[in-house]
C-alpha positions in Angstrom: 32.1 15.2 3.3 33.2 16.9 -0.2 36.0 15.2 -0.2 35.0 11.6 0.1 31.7 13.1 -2.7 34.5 14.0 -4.8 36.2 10.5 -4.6 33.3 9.0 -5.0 32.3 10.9 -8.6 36.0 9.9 -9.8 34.8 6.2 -9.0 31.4 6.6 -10.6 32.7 7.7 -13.8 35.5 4.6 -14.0 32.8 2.1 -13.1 30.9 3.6 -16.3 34.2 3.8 -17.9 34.0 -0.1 -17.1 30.4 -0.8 -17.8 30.9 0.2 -21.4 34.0 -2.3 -21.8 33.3 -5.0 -24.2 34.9 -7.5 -21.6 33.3 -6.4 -18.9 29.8 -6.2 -20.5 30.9 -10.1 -21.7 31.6 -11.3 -17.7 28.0 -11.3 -16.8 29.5 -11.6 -12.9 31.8 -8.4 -13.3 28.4 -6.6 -14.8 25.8 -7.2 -12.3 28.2 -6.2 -9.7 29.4 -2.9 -11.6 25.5 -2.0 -12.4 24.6 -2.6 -9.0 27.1 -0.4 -7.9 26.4 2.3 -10.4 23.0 2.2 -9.7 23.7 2.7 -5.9 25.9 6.0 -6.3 23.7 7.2 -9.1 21.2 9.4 -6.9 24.2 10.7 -4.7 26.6 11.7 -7.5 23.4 13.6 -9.4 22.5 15.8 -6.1 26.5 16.5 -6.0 26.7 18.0 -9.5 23.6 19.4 -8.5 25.0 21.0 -5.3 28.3 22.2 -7.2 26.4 23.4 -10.1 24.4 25.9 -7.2 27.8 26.7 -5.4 29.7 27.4 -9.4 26.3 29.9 -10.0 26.4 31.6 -6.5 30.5 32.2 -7.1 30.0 33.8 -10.8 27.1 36.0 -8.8 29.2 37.0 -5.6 32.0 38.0 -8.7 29.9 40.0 -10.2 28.5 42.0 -7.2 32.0 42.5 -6.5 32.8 44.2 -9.5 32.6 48.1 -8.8 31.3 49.4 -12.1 28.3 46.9 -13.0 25.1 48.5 -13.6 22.8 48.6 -10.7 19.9 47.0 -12.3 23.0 43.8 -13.2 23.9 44.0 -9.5 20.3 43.2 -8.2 19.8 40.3 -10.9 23.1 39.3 -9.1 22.1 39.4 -5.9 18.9 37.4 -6.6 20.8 34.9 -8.2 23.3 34.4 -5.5 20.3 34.0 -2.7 18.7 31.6 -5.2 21.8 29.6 -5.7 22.8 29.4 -2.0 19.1 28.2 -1.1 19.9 25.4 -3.4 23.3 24.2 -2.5 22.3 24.6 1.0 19.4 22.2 0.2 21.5 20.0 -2.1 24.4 19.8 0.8 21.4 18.7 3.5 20.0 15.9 0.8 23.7 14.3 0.5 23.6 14.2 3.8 20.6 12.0 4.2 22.2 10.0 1.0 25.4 9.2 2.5 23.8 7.8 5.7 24.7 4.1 6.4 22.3 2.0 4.2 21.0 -0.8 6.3 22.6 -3.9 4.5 19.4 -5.9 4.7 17.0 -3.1 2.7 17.0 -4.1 -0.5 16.2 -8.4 0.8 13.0 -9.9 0.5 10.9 -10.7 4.1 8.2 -12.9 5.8 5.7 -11.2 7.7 4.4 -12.8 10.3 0.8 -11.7 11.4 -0.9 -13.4 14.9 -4.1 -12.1 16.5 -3.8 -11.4 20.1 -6.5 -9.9 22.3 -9.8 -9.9 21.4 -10.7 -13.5 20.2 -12.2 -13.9 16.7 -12.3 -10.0 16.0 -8.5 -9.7 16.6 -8.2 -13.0 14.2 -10.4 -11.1 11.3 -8.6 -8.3 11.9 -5.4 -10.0 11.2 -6.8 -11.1 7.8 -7.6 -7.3 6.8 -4.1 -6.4 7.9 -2.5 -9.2 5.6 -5.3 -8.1 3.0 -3.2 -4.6 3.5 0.2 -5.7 3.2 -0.8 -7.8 0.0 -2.1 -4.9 -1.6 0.4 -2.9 -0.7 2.9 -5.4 -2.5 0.6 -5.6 -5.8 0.8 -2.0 -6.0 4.5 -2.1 -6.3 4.7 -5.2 -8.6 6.3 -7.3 -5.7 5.5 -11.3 -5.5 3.8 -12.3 -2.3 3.1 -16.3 -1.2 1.4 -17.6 1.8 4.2 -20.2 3.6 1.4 -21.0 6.8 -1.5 -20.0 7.8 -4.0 -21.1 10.7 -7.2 -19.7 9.8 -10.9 -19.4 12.1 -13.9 -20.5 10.9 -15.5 -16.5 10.2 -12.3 -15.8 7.8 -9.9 -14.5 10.4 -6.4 -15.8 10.7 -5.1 -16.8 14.6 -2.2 -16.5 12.7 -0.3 -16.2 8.9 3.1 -16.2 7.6 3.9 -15.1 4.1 6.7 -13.7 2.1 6.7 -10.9 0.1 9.5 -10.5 -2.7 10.7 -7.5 -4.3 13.8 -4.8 -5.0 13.7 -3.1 -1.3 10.9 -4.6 0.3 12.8 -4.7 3.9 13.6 -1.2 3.4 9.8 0.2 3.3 8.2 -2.9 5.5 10.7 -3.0 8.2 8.8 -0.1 10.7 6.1 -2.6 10.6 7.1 -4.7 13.2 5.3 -4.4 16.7 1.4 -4.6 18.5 -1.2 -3.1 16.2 -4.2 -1.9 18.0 -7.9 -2.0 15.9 -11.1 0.1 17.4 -14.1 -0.9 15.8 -17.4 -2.3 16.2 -17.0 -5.8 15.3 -18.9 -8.4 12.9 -19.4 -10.6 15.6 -21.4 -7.8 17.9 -24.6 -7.6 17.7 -24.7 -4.5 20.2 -23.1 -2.4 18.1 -20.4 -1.3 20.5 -16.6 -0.4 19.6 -14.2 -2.7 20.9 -10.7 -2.7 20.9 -8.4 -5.6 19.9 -4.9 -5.8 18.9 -2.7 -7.9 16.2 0.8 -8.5 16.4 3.1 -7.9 13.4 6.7 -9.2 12.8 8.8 -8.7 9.4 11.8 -10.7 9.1 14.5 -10.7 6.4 14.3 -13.8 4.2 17.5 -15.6 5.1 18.9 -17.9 2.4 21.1 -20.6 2.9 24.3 -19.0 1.6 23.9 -16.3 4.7 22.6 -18.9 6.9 24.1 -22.5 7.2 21.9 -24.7 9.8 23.5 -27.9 11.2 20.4 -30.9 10.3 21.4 -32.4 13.8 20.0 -29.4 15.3 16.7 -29.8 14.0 13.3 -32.3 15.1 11.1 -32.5 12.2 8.0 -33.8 13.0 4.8 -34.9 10.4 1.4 -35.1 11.4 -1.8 -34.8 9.5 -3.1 -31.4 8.4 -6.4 -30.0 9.6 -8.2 -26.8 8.8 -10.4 -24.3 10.5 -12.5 -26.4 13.4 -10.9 -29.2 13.4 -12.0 -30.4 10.2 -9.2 -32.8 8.2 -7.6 -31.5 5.1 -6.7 -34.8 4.3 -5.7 -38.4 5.8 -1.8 -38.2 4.6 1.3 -37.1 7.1 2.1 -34.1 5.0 2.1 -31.1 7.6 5.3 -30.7 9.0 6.8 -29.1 12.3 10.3 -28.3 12.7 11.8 -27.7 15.9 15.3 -25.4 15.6 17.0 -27.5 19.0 19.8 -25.0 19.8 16.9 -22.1 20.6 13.4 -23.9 20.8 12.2 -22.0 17.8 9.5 -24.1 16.3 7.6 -23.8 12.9 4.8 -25.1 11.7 3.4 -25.5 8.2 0.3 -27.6 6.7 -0.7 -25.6 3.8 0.3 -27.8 1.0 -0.4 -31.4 0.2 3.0 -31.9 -0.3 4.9 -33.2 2.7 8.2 -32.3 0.6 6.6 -28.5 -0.1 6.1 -27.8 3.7 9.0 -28.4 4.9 10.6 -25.9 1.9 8.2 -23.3 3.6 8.5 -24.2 7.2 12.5 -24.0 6.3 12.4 -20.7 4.9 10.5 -19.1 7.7 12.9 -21.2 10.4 16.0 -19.6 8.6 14.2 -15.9 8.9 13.5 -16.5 12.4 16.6 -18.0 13.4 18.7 -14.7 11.4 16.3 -11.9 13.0 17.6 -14.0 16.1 20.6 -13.4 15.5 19.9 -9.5 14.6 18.1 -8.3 17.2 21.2 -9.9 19.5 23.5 -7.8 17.6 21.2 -5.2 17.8 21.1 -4.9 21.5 24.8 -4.1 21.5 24.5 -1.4 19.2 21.2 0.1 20.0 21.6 3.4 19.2 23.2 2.9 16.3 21.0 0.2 14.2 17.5 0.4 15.4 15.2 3.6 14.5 14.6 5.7 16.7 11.3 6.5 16.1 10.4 3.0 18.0 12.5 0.2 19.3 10.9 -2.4 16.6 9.7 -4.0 19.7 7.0 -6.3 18.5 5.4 -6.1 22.3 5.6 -2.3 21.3 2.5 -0.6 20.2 3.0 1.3 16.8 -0.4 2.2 15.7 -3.8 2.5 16.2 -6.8 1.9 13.2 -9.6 3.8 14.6 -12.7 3.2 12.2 -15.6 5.1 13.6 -13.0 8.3 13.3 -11.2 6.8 10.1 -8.1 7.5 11.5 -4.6 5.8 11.4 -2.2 7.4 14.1 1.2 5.7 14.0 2.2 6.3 17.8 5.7 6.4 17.5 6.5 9.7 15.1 2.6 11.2 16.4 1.1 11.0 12.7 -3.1 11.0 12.3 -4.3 10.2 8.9 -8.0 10.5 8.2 -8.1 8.2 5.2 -8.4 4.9 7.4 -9.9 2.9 4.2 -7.9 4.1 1.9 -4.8 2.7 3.7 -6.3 -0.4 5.1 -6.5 -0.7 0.7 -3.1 -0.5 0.8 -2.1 3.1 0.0 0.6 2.9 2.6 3.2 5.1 0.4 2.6 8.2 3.0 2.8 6.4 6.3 6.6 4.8 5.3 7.8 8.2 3.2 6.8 9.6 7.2 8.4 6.9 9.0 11.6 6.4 6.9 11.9 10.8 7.0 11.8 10.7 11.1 14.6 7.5 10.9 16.9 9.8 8.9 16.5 12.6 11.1 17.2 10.8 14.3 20.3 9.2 12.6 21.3 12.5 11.7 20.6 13.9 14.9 22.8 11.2 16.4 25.8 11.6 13.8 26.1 15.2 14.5 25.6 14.6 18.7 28.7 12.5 17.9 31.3 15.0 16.0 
C-alpha cells in the first residue's frame, strides 16, 4: 500500500507541477482534466504526509529512548510521544485505507429519483409527496438543482407517483442507499379514528445517463402523444402534448405530461428512459459481480425494505445497518447528513472486510 501512496505523491506533485504551466493553464481541456485529478488525490496524499509525518515523530522518539544516557524525565516525554505518534499513524494508515477503496465510477453523476406509492391507497400517495418534500430539501441544503421530469398526483396532494432529477457534485454518491420499500407508521389525514396505519413507498435512484454514455437506436422506440389530464380526471388542456415512450428492446415505458410542450416532454420522458434503460444495464452487471459492487449493508433491492418512519415514536430506523434516530421531523426536513455519513461508514467497512477476506 506505501508503495503505490508513494507513487501516487510523485504524481500529485507533477500534475501541480503541470497545473501551474502557462500552456497547460491556456488548454482549458488539459486543465479541467489535471484539476479534476488533483482534486481527487488531494484528501489521500494529505492523510499520507499526515501518516509519515506520525511514523518520522515516533522514529526520532524510539531514537531517543534508545539512547543510554538521556535524562529520565527526557525518556518519559519520549515515551509519550512515541505512543502518541503511533496512535496517529495507526489511525492515519486505517483512513488511507478507506481512501484508496475503489470509487464507484458513477458517484460524483447526477440522478432521477423515482418515488411511487404502494400499499395503503391515498396515505401511501401523500406519503410519497413528504418523502420527495425530503429529498428536495435535502438537495437545497447542499446547493444542488432539483426539477420535476413527471409526476401523477391525487386529488389530497399525494403523488401515485413522481420522477425528478436532482443535480449536483456527488449526488449518486450520498443518494444511492436510497433505493428500496420505505415503510411509514402513522395515523393518517384521511382517518378519522385516529388509528396508526402502516403504508409503504417505493424509492428508486438512477444515475442520469446522457447520450454520450448511452446511444439508443430511434427504431427501438414507440412514442406515443395523447392529451394530458391531471388529478381526477380533469383535462390540463385539449392539445396532444403528453408523451409516452415505449423502449421496444425491454418494454420499459415512460410517461410524461407535465409540460405544455409536446417537444419538452419528450426531453424529460427521454432523460428518465436513458436512466432507466442504464440502471438496466447496471444492475445486470451487477448480478455478476455481487459481492463486489453492491453494498453490503442491503442489496439496493427496491422490493427490499430499508427503513421504517415511525411518527407516534419519532423514530427513523434504517433496517439494513440497525440505526434508530429519534429526530423523525427533523429528517423528514431534510437533515439526512447522519443517516448517509452511517450508511456510507458500514459500506466501507464491508468492502474492507471483503478486501482483507480476499488477501
Amino acid at each position: 500500500m506505501f508503495e503505490k501512496l508513494a507513487l501516487m505523491e510523485q504524481n500529485y506533485e507533477e500534475i501541480s507541477r503541470k497545473l501551474s504551466e502557462p500552456e497547460t493553464v491556456a488548454d482549458n481541456k488539459l486543465y479541467t482534466r489535471l484539476m479534476r485529478e488533483y482534486k481527487s488525490l488531494t484528501p489521500i496524499i494529505d492523510k499520507y504526509r499526515e501518516y509519515k509525518e506520525a511514523q518520522h515523530r515516533a522514529d526520532e522518539a524510539k531514537e531517543l529512548l534508545g539512547a543510554g544516557d538521556t535524562d529520565p524525565e527526557l525518556k518519559e516525554m519520549a515515551q509519550a510521544e512515541l505512543e502518541e505518534s503511533r496512535e496517529l499513524a495507526e489511525n492515519a494508515a486505517q483512513e488511507l485505507k478507506i481512501l484508496l477503496l475503489p470509487k464507484d465510477p458513477n458517484d460524483d453523476k447526477n440522478v432521477i429519483v423515482e418515488i411511487r406509492g404502494g400499499a395503503g391507497g391515498e396515505e401511501a400517495a401523500l406519503f410519497a409527496n413528504s418523502l420527495y418534500r425530503m429529498y428536495t430539501m435535502y438537495a437545497e441544503s447542499k446547493g444542488w438543482r432539483q426539477e420535476v421530469l413527471t409526476a401523477n398526483p391525487t386529488e389530497l396532494g399525494g403523488f401515485k407517483e413522481i420522477s425528478f432529477s436532482i443535480e449536483g457534485e456527488g449526488a449518486y454518491s450520498r443518494l444511492k442507499y436510497e433505493s428500496g420499500v420505505h415503510r411509514v407508521q402513522r395515523v393518517p389525514e384521511t382517518e378519522a379514528q385516529g388509528r396508526i396505519h402502516t403504508s409503504t413507498v417505493t424509492v428508486a435512484v438512477l444515475v442520469e445517463a446522457d447520450e454520450v454514455e448511452l446511444e439508443i437506436d430511434p427504431t427501438d422506440l414507440k412514442i406515443d402523444y395523447f392529451r394530458a389530464s391531471g388529478a381526477g380526471g380533469q383535462h390540463i388542456n385539449k392539445t396532444e402534448s403528453a408523451v409516452r415512450i415505449t423502449y421496444l428492446p425491454t418494454n420499459i415505458v415512460v410517461e410524461c405530461q407535465d409540460e405544455r410542450s409536446q417537444h419538452k416532454n419528450k426531453d424529460k420522458a427521454m432523460k428518465v428512459l436513458r436512466s432507466r434503460i442504464y440502471e438496466a444495464m447496471l444492475e445486470e452487471q451487477s448480478a455478476r459481480i455481487a459481492s463486489e459492487r453492491r453494498m453490503q449493508v442491503g442489496t439496493g433491492d427496491r422490493s427490499e425494505r430499508i427503513r421504517t418512519y415511525n411518527f407516534p415514536q419519532g423514530r427513523l430506523t434504517d433496517h439494513r445497518i440497525g440505526l434508530t434516530i429519534y429526530r423523525l421531523e427533523d429528517m423528514m426536513n431534510g437533515n439526512l447528513d447522519e443517516v448517509f455519513d452511517a450508511l456510507a461508514t458500514a459500506d466501507q467497512a464491508a468492502r474492507l472486510a471483503g478486501q482483507s477476506g480476499q488477501s
